[in-house]
PDB file with one MODEL, atoms N, CA, C and O in Angstrom:
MODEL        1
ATOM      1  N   UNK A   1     101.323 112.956 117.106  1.00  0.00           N
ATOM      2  CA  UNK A   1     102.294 112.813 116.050  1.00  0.00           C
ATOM      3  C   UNK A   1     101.860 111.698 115.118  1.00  0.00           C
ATOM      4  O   UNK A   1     101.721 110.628 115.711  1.00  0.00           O
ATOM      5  N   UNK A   2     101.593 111.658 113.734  1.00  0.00           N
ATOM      6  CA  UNK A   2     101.792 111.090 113.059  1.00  0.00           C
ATOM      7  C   UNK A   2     102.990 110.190 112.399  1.00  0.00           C
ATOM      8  O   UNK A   2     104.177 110.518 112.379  1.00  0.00           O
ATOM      9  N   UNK A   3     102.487 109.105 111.917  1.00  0.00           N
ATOM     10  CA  UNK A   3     103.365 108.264 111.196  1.00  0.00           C
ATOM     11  C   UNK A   3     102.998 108.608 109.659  1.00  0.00           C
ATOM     12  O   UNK A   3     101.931 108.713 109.053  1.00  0.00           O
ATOM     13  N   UNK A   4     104.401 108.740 109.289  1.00  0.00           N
ATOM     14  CA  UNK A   4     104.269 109.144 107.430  1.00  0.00           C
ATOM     15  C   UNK A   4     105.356 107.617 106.697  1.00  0.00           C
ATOM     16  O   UNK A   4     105.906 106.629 107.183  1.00  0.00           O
ATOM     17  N   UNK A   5     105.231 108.091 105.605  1.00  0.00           N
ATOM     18  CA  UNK A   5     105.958 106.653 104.981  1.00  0.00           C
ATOM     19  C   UNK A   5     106.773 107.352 104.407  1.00  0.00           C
ATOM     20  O   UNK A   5     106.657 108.123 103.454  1.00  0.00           O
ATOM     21  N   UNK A   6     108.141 106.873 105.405  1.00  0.00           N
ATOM     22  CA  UNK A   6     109.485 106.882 104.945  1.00  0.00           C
ATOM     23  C   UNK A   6     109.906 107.546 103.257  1.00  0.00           C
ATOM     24  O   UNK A   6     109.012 107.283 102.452  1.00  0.00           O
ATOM     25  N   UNK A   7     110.902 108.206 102.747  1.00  0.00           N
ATOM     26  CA  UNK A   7     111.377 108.640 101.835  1.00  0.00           C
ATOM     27  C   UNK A   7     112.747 108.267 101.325  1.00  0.00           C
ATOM     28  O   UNK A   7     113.666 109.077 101.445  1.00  0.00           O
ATOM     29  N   UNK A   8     112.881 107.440 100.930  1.00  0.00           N
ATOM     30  CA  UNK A   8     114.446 107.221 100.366  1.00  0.00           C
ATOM     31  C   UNK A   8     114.859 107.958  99.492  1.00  0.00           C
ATOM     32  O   UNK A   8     113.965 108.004  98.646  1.00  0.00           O
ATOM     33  N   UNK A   9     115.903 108.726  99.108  1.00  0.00           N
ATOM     34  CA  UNK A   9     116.451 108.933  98.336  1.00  0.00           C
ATOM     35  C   UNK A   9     118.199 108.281  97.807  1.00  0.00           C
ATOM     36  O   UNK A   9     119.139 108.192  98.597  1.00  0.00           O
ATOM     37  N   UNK A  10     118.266 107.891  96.290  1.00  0.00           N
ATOM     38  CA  UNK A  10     119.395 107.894  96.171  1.00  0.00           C
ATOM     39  C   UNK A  10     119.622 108.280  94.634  1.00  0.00           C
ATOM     40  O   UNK A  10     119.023 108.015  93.591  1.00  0.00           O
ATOM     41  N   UNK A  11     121.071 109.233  95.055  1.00  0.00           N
ATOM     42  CA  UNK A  11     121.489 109.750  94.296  1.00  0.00           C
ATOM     43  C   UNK A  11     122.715 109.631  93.517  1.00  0.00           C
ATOM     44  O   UNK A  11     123.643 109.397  94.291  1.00  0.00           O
ATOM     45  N   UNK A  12     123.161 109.704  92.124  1.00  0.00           N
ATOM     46  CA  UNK A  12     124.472 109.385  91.907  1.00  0.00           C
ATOM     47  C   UNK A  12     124.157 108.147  90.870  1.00  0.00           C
ATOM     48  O   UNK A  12     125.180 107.605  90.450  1.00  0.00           O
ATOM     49  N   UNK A  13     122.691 107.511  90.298  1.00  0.00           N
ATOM     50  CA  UNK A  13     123.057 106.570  90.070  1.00  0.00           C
ATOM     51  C   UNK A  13     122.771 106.993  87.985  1.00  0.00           C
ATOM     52  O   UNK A  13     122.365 107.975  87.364  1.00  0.00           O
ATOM     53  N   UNK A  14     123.265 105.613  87.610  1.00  0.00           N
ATOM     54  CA  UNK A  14     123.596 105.770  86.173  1.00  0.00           C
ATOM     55  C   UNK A  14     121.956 105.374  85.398  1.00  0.00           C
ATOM     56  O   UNK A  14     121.781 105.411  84.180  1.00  0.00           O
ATOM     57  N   UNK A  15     121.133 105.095  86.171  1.00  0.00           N
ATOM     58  CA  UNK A  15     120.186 104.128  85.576  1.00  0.00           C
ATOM     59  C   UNK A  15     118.984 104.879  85.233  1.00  0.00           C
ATOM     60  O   UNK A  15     118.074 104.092  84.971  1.00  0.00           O
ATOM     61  N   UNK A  16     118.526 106.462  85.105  1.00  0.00           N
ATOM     62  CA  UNK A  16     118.023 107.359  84.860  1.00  0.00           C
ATOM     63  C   UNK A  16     118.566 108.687  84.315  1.00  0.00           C
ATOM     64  O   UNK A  16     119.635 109.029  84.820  1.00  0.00           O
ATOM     65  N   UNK A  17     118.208 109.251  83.676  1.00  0.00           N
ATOM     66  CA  UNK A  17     118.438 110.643  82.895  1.00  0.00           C
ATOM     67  C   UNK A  17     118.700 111.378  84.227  1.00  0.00           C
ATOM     68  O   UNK A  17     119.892 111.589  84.449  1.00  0.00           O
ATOM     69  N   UNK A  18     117.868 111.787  85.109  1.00  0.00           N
ATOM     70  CA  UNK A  18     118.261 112.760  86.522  1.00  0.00           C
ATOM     71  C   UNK A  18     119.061 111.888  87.758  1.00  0.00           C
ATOM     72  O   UNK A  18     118.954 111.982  88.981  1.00  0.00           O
ATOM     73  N   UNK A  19     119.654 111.265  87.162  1.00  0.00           N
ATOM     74  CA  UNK A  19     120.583 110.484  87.972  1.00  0.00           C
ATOM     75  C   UNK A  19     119.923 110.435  89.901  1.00  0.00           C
ATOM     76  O   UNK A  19     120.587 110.317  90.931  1.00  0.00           O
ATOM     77  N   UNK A  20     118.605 110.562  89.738  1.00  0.00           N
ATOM     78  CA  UNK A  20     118.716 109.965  91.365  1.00  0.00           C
ATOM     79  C   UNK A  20     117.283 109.156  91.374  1.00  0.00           C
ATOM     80  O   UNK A  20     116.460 109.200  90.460  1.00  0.00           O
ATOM     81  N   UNK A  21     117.201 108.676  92.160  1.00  0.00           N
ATOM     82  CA  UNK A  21     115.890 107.270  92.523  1.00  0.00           C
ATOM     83  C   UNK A  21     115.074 107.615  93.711  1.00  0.00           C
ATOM     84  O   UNK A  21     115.636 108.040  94.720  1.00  0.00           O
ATOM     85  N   UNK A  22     114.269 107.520  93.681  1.00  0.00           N
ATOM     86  CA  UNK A  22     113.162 107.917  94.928  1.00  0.00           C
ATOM     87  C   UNK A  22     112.075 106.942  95.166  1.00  0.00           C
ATOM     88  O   UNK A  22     111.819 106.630  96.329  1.00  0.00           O
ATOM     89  N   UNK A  23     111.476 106.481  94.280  1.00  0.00           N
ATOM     90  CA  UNK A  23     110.583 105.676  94.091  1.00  0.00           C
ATOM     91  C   UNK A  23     111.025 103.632  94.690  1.00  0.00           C
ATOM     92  O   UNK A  23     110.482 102.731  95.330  1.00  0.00           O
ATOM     93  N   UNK A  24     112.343 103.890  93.914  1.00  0.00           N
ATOM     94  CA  UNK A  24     112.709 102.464  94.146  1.00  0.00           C
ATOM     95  C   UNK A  24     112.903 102.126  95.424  1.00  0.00           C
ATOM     96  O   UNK A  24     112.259 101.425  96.204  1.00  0.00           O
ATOM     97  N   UNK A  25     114.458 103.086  95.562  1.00  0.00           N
ATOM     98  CA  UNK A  25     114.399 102.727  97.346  1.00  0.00           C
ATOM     99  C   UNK A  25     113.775 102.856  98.527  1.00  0.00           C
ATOM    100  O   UNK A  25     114.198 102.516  99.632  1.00  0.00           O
ATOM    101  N   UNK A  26     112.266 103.599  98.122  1.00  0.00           N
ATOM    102  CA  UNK A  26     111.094 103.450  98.860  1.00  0.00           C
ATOM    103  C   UNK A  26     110.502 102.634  98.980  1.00  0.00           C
ATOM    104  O   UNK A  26     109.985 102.334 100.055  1.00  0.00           O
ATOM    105  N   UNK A  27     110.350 101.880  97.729  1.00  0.00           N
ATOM    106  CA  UNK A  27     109.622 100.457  97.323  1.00  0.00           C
ATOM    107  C   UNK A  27     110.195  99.308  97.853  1.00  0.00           C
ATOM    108  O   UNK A  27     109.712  98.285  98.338  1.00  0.00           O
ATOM    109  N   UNK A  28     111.300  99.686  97.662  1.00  0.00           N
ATOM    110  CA  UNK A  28     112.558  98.494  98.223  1.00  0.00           C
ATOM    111  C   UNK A  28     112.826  98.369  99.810  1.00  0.00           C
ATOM    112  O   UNK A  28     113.421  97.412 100.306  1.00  0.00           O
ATOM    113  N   UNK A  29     112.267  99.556 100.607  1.00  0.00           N
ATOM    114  CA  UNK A  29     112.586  99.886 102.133  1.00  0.00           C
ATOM    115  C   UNK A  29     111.427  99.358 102.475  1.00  0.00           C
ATOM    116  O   UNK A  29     111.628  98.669 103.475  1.00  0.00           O
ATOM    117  N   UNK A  30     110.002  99.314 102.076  1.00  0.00           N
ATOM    118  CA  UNK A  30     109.244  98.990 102.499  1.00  0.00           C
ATOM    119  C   UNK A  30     108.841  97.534 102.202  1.00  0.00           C
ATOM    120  O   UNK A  30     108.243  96.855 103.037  1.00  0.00           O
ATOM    121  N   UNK A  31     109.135  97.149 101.171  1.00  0.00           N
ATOM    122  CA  UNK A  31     109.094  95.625 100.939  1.00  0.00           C
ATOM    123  C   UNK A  31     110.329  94.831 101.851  1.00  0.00           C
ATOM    124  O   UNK A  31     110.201  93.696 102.309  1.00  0.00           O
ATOM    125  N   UNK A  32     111.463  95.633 101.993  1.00  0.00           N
ATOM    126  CA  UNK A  32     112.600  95.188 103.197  1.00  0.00           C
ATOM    127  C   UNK A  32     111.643  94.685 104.529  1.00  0.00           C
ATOM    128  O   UNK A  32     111.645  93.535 104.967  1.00  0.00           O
ATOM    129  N   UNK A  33     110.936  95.666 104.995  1.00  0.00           N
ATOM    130  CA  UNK A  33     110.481  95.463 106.381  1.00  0.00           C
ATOM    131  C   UNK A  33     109.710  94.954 106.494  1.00  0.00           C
ATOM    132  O   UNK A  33     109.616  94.463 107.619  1.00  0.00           O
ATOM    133  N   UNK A  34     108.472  94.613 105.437  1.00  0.00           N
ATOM    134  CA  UNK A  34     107.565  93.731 105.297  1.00  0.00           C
ATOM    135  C   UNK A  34     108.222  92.005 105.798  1.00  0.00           C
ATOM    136  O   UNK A  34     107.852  91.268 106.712  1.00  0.00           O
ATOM    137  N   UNK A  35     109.513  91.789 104.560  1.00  0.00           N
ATOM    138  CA  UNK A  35     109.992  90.850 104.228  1.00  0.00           C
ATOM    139  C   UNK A  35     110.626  90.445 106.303  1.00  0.00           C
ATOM    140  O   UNK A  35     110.159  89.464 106.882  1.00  0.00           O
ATOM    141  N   UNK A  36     111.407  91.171 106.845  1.00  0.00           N
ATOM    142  CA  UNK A  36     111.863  91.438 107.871  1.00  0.00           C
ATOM    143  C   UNK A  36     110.975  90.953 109.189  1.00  0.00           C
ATOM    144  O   UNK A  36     111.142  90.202 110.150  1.00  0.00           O
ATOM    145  N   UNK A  37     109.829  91.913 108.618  1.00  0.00           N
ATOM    146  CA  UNK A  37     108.703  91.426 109.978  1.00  0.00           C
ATOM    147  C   UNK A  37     108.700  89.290 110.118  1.00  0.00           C
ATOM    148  O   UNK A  37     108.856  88.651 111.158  1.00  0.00           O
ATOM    149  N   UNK A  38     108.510  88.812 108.934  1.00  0.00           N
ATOM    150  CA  UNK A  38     108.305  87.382 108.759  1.00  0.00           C
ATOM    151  C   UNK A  38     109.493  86.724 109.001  1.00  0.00           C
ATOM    152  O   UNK A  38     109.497  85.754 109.759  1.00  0.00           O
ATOM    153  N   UNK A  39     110.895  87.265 108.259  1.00  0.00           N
ATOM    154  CA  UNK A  39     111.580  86.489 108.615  1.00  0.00           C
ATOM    155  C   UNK A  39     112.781  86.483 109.374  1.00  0.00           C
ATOM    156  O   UNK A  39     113.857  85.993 109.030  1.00  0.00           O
ATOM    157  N   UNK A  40     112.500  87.092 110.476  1.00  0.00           N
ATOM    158  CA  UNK A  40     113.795  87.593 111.654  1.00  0.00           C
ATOM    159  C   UNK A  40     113.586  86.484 112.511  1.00  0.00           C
ATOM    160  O   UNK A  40     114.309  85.532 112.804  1.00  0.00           O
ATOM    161  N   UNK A  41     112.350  86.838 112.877  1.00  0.00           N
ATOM    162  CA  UNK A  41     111.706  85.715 114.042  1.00  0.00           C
ATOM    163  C   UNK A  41     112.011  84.557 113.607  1.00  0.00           C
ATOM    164  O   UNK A  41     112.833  83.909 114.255  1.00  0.00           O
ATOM    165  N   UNK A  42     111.315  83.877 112.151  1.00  0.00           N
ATOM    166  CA  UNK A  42     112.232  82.753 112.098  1.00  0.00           C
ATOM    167  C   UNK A  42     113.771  82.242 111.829  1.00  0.00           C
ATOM    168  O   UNK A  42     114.279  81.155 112.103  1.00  0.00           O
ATOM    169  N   UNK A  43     114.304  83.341 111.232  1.00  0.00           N
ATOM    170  CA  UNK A  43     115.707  82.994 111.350  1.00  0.00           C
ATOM    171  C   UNK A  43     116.172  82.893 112.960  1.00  0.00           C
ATOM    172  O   UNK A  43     117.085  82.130 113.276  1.00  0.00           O
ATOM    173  N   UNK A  44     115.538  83.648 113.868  1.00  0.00           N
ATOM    174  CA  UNK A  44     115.955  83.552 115.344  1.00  0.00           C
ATOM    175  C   UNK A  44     115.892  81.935 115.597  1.00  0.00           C
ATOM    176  O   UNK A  44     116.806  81.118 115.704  1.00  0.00           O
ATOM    177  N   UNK A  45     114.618  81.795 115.648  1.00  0.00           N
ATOM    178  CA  UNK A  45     114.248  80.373 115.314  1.00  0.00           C
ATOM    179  C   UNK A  45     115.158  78.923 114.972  1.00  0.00           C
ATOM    180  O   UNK A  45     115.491  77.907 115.583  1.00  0.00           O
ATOM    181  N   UNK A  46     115.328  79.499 113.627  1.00  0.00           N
ATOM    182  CA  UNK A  46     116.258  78.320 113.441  1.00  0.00           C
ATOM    183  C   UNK A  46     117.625  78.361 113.403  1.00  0.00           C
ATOM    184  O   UNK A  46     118.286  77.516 112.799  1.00  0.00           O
ATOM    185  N   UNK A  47     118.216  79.515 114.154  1.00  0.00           N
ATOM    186  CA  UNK A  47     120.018  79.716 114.362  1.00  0.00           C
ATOM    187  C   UNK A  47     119.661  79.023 115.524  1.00  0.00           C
ATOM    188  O   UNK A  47     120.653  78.405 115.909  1.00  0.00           O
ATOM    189  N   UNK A  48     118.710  78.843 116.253  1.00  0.00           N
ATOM    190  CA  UNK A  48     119.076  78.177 117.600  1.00  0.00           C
ATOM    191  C   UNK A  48     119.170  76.547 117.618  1.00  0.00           C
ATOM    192  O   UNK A  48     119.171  75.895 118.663  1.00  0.00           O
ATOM    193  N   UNK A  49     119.267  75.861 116.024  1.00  0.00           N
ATOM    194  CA  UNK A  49     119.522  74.695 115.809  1.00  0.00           C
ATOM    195  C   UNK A  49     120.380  74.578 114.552  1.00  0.00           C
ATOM    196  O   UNK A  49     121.181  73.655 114.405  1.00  0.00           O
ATOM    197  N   UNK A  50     120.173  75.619 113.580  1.00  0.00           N
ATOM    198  CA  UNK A  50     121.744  75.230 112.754  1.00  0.00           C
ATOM    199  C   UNK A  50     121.473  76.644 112.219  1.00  0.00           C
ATOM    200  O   UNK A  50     120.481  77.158 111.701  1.00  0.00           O
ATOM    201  N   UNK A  51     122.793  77.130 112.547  1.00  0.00           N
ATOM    202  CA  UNK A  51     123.320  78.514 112.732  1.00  0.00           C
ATOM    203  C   UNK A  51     123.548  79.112 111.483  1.00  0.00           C
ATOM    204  O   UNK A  51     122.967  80.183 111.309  1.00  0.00           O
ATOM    205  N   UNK A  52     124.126  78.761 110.732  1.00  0.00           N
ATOM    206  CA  UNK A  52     124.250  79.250 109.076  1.00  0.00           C
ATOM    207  C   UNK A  52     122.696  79.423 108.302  1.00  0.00           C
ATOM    208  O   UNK A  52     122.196  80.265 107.556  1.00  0.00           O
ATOM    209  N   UNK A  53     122.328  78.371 108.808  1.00  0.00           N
ATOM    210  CA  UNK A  53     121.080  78.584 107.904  1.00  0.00           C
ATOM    211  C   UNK A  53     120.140  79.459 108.236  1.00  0.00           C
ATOM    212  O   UNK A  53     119.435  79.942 107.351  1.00  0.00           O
ATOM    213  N   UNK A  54     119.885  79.987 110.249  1.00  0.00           N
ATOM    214  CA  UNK A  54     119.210  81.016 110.452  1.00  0.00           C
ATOM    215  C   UNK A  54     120.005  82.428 110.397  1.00  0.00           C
ATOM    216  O   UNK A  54     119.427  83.513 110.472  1.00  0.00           O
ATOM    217  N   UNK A  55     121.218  82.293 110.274  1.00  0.00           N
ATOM    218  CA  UNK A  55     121.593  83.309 109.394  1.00  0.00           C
ATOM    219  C   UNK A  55     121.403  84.016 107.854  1.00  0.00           C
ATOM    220  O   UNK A  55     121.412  85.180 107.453  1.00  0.00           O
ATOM    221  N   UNK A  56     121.213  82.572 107.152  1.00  0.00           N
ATOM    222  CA  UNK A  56     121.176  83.431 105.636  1.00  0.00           C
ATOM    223  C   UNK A  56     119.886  83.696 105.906  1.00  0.00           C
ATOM    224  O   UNK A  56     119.629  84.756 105.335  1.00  0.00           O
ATOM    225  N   UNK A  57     118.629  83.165 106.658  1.00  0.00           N
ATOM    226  CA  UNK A  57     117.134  84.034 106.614  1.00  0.00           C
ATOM    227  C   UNK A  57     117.287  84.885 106.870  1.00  0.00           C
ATOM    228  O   UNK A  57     116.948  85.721 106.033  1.00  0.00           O
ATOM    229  N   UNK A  58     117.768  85.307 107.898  1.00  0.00           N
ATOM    230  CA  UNK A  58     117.742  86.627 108.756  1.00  0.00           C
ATOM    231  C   UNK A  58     118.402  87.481 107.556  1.00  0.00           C
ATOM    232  O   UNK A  58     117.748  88.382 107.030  1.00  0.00           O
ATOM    233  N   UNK A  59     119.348  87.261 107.252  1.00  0.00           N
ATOM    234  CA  UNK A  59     120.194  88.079 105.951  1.00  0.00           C
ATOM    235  C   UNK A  59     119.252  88.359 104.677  1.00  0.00           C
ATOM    236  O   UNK A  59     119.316  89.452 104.115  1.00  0.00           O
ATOM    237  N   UNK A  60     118.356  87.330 104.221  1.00  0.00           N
ATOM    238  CA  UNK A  60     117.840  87.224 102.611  1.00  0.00           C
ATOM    239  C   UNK A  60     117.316  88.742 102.874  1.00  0.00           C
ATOM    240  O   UNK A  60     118.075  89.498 102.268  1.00  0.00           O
ATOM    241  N   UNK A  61     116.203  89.537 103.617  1.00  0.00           N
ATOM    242  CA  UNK A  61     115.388  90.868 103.219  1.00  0.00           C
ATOM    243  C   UNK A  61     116.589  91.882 103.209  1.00  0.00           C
ATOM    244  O   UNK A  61     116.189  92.941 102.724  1.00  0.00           O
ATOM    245  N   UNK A  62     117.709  91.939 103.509  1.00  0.00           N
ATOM    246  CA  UNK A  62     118.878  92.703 103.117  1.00  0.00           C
ATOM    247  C   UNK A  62     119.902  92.592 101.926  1.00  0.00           C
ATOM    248  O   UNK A  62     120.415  93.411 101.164  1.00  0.00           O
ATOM    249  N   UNK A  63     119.986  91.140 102.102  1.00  0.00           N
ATOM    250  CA  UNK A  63     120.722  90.740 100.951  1.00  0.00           C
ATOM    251  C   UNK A  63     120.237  90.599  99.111  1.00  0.00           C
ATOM    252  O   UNK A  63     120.823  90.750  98.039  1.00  0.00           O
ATOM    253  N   UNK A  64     118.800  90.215  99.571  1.00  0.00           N
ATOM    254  CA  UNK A  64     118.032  89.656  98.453  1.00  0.00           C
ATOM    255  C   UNK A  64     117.173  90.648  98.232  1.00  0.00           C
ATOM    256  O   UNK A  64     117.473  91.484  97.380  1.00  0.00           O
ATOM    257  N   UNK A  65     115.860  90.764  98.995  1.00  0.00           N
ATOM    258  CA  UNK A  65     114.810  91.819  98.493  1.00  0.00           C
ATOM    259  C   UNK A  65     115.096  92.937  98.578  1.00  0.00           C
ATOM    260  O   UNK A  65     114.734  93.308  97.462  1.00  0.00           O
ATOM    261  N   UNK A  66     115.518  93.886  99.098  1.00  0.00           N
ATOM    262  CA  UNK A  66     116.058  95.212  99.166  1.00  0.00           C
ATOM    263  C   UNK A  66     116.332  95.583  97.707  1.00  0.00           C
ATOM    264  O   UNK A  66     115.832  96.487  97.037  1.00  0.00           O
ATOM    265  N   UNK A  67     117.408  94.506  97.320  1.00  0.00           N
ATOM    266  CA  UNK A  67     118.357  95.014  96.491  1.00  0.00           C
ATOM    267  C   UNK A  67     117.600  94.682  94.906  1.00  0.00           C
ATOM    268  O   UNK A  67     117.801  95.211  93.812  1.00  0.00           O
ATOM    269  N   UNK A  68     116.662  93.579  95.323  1.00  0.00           N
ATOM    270  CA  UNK A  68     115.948  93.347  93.919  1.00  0.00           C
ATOM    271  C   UNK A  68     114.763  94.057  93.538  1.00  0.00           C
ATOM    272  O   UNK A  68     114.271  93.995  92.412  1.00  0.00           O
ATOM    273  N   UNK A  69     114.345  94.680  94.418  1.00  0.00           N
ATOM    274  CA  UNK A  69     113.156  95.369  94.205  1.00  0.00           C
ATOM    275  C   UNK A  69     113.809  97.072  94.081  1.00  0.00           C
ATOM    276  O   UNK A  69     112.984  97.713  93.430  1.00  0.00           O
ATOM    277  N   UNK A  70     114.733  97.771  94.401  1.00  0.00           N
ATOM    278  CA  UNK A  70     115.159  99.128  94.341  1.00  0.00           C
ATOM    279  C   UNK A  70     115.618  98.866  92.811  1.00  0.00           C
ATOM    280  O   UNK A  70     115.062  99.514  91.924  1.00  0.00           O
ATOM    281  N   UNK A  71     116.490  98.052  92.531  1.00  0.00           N
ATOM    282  CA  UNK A  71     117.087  97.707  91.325  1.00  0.00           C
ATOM    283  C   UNK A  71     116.052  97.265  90.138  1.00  0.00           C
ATOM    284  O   UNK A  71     116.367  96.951  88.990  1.00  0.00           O
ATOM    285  N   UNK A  72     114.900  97.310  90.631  1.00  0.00           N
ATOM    286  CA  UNK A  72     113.730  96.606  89.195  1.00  0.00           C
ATOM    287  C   UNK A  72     113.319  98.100  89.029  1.00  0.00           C
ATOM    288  O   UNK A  72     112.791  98.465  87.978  1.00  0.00           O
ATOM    289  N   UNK A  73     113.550  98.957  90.036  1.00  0.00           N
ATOM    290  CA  UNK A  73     112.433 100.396  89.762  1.00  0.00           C
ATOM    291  C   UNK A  73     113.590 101.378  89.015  1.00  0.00           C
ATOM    292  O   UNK A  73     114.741 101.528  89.425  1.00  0.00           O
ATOM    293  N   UNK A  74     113.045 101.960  87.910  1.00  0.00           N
ATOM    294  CA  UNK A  74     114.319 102.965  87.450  1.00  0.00           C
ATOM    295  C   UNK A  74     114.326 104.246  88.026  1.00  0.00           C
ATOM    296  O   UNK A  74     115.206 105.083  87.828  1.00  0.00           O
ATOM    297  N   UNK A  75     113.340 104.392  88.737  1.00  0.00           N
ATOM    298  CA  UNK A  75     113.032 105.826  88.982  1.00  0.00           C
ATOM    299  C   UNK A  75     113.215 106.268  90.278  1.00  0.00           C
ATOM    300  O   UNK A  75     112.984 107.442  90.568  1.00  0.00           O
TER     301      UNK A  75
ENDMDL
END
């Protein structure tokens, strides 16, 4: 069995003529997990000495890159 690279689709949105995105939230899923691989471990890391702050790491590739990189692609 092969590994293929993931396909996002989303549909419904205002920011293109064919109202759906493919490209972005692919771009955006895979820069997520990139971002994810680096910084889980250290947010694990440092919730085990101040808790808010290894929370917002662990949070930023969901909160932050996901959403800035699907949202830069129009397509």
């Amino acid at each position: 069995m092969g590994v293929g690279i993931p396909i996002c689709v989303q549909c419904g949105t205002g920011s293109n003529p064919c109202r759906c995105k493919v490209v972005g939230p692919t771009v955006g899923f895979l820069a997520f997990a990139a971002a994810a691989i680096v910084e889980w471990p250290v947010g694990a890391l440092v919730y085990c000495f101040k808790h808010m702050k290894g929370r917002r790491i662990m949070a930023h590739p969901a909160t932050v890159v996901y959403p800035k990189v699907t949202n830069s692609i129009p397509i």
